[in-house]
C-alpha positions as CSV (number, residue, x, y, z in Angstrom):
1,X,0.0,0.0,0.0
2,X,2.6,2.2,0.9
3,X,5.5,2.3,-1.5
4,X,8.8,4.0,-1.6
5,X,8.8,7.5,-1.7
6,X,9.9,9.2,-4.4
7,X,11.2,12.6,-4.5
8,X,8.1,14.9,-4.6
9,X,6.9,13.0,-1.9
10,X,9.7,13.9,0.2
11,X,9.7,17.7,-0.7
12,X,6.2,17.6,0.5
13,X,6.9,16.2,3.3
14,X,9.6,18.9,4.3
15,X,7.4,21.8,3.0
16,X,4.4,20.9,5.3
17,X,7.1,20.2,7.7
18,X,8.6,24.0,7.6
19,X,5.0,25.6,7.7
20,X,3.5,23.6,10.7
21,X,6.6,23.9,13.0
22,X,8.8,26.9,11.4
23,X,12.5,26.5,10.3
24,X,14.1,27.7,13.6
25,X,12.3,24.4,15.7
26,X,13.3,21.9,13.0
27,X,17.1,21.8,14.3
28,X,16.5,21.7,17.3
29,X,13.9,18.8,16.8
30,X,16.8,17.0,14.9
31,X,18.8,17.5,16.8
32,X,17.1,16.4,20.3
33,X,16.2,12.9,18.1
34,X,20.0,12.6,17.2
35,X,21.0,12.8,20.9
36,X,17.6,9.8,22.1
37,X,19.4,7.6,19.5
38,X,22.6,7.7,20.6
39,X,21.7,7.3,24.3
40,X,19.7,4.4,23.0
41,X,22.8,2.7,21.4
42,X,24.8,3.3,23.7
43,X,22.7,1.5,26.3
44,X,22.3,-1.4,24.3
45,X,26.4,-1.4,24.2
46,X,26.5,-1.3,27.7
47,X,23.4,-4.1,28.4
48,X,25.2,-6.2,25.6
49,X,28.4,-5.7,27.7
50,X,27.2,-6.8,31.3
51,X,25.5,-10.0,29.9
52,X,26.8,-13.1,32.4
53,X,26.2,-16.0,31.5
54,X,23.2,-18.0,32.0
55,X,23.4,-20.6,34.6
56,X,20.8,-23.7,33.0
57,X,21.5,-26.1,36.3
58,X,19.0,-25.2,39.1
59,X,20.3,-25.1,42.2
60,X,18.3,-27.0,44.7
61,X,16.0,-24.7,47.1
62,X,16.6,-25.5,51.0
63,X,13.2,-25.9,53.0
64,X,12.9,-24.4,56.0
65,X,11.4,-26.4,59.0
66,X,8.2,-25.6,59.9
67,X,7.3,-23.5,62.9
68,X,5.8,-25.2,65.9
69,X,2.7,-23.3,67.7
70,X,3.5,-22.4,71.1
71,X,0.3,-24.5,72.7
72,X,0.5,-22.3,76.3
73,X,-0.2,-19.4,73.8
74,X,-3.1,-16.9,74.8
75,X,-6.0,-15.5,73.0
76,X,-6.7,-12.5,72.4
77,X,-9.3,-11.2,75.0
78,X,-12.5,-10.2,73.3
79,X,-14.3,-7.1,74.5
80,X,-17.9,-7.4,75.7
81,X,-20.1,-4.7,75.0
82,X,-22.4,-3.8,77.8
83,X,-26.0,-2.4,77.1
């Protein structure tokens, strides 16, 4: 549906571009998405850098021993409401 665009299309483009935002934004728009992708790549350098590697054998999980009630334990008084 959408093909490549030719070379009108593109002047278009920029024409429409120049009216709607004004030639001294445009720059600075460029620029601003210039510096997101380079702090984007150079993110993914650093994530791609800090990769251990992945451990496939589970280690075996220790159970705990299970905690034995107290049976001299009180409870909780209740309070009676008196009419």
């Amino acid at each position: 549906m959408f093909g490549r665009l030719g070379w009108a299309e593109i002047l278009i483009i920029v024409v429409l571009l120049v009216i709607l935002f004004g030639s001294a934004k445009i720059p600075g728009m460029m620029r601003n998405l210039a510096n997101g992708i380079n702090v984007f790549k150079k993110e993914m350098k650093k994530d791609t850098d800090k990769k251990e590697p992945v451990n496939t054998i589970a280690k075996p999980v220790k159970k705990s021993k299970p905690v034995a009630k107290k049976s001299g334990a009180k409870k909780p008084a209740r309070l009676i409401k008196k009419k």
